[in-house]
C-alpha positions in Angstrom: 0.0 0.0 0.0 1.4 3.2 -1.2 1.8 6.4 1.6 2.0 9.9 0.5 2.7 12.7 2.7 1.7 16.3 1.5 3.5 18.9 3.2 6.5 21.7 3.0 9.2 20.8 4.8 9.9 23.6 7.1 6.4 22.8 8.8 7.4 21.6 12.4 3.9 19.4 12.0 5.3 18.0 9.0 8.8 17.0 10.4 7.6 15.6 12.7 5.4 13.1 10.9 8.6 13.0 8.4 10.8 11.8 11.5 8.3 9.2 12.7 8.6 8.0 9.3 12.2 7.8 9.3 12.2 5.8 12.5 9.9 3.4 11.9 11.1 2.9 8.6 8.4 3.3 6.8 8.6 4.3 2.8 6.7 6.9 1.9 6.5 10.0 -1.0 6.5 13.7 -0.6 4.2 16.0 -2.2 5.3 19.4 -1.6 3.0 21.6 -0.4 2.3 24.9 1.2 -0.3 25.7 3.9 -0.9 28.6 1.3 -2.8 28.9 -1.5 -4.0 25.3 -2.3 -5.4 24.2 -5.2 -8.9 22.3 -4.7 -8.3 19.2 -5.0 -6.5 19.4 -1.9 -9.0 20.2 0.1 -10.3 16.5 -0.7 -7.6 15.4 1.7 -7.3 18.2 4.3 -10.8 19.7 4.4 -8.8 22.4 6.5 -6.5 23.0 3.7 -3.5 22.5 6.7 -0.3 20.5 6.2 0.6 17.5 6.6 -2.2 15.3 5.4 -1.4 11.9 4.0 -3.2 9.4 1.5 -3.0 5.8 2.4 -4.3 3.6 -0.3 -8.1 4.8 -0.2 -7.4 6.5 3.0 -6.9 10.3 3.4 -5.8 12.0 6.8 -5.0 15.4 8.0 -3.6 16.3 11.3 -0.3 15.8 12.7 -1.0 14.1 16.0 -4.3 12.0 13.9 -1.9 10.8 11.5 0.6 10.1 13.6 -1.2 7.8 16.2 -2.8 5.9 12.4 1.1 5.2 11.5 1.7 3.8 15.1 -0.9 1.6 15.0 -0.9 0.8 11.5 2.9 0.2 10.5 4.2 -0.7 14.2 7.8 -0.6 14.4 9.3 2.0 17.2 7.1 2.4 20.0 6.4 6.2 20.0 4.0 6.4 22.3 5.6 4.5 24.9 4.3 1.6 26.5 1.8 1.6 28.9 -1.7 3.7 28.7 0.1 6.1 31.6 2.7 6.5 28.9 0.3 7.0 25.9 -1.2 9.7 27.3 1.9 11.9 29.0 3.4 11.7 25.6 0.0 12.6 23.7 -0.4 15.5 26.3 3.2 16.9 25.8 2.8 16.2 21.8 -0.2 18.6 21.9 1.4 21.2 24.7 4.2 21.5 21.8 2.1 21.4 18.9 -0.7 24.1 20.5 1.3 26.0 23.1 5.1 25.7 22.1 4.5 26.4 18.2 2.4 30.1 19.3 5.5 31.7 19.5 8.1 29.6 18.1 7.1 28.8 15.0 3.8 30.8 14.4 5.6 34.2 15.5 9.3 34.0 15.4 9.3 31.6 12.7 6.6 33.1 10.5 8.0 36.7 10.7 11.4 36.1 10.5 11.9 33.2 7.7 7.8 32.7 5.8 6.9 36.0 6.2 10.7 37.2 4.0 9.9 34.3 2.0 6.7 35.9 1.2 8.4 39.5 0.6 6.4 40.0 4.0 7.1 42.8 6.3 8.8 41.3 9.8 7.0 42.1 13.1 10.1 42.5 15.1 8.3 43.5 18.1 5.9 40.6 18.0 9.1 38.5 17.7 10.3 40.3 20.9 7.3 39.6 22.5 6.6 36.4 21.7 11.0 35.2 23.1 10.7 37.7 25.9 7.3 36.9 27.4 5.6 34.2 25.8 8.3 31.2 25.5 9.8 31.6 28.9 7.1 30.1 30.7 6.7 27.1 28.4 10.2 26.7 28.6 10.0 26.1 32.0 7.6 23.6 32.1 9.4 21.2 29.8 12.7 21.7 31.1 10.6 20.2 34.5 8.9 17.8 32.7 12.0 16.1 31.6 14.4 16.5 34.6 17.6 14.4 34.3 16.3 12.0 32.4 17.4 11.7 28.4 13.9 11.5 26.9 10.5 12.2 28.5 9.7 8.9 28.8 13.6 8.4 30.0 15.8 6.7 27.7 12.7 5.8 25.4 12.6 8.1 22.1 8.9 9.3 22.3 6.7 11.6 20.3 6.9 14.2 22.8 10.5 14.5 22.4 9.9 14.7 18.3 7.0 17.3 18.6 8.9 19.4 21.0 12.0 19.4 19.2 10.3 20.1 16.2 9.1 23.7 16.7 12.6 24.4 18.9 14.1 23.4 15.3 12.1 26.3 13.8 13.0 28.5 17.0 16.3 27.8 15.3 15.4 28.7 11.8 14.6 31.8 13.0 18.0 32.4 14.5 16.7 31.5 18.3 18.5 28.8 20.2 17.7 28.5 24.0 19.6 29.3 26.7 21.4 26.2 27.7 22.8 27.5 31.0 18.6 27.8 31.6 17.2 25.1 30.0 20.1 22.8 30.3 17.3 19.5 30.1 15.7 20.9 26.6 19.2 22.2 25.2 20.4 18.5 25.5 17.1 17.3 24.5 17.5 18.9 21.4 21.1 18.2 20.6 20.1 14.7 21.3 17.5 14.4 19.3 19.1 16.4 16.2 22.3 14.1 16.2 19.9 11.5 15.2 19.8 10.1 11.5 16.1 10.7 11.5 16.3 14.2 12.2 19.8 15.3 10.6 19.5 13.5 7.5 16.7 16.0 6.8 18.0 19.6 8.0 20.8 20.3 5.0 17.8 21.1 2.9 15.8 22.9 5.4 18.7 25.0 5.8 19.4 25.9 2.5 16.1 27.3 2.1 16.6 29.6 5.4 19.8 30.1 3.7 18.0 31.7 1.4 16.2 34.2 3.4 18.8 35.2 5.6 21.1 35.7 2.5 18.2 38.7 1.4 18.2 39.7 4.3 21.6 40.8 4.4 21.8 41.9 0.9 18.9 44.4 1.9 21.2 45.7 4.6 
């Protein structure tokens, strides 16, 4: 059975589904596309219109976390949601804490102003951006750095999808030229090296880069 994942790769929602995949080893196709202008057909998939979405055989899905749990319990391999029901659900709950709380100003402000919005030939909100690092992340920071403690993963030495949803939007904290404070946030600053340094995850930020390359090589040029 054929799987094909629509999506643009910078999408934090999309890595992350493209990580799982990687993982569990599952083959799949990209279909590149933006959460922007789609064309109608697409909306036969995502009736949102958001990314990712997937087609499995007859089966279309959208939602990151809704697709994710289907390829769990579908194609098996690497237990991402740990494995006991106490387990399921701490690494659902953190999974949507990053996806909902974490991406507000991570991805959907300092991400979108400083990398979609230039790749747009949009104006950047600077002081949104501000905002958003100096008041809005803090807090969240916080709380994940105590979630996880000491321990390597949040289910300990178990890769989870908590760990892969979190790291996804601090990736795009980093796209937008953001890396936390590892002297506070010593937990999530591993946490992310960690999880980065893994073949999943690394073999598929050279091209993310090169398009934030891209941006930040405008940037400069306009200065």
């Amino acid at each position: 059975m054929s799987l094909t994942l629509y999506g643009a790769i910078l999408s934090p929602f999309v890595r992350k589904i493209r990580i799982q995949l990687a993982e569990q080893n599952i083959e799949y196709e990209l279909v590149n596309q933006t959460p922007f202008m789609q064309p109608d057909w697409y909306y036969e998939i995502s009736p949102l219109g958001r990314i990712p979405a997937i087609k499995d055989g007859d089966l279309s899905l959208a939602d990151s976390s809704v697709i994710a749990q289907y390829l769990q319990e579908t194609r098996g391999g690497i237990r991402l949601y740990g494995s006991t029901p106490a387990e399921a659900a701490r690494v659902r709950w953190l999974e949507k804490y990053a996806d909902y709380e974490l991406a507000k100003p991570a991805t959907f402000t300092a991400f979108f102003n400083r990398v979609v919005h230039r790749l747009m030939g949009k104006p950047c909100d600077e002081a949104a951006v501000k905002t958003a690092l100096g008041s809005d992340l803090p807090p969240l920071l916080n709380y994940l750095e105590a979630q996880l403690g000491e321990k390597r993963y949040f289910l300990g030495d178990q890769l989870s999808m908590a760990d892969i949803a979190v790291c996804s939007q601090l990736i795009n904290l980093a796209h937008a030229g953001e890396l936390i404070d590892e002297e506070t946030w010593p937990a999530l600053s591993s946490l992310l090296s960690r999880v980065t340094s893994r073949t999943s995850v690394s073999s598929l930020l050279p091209a993310e880069h090169r398009i934030v390359g891209t941006v930040n090589g405008a940037s400069v040029a306009e200065g």
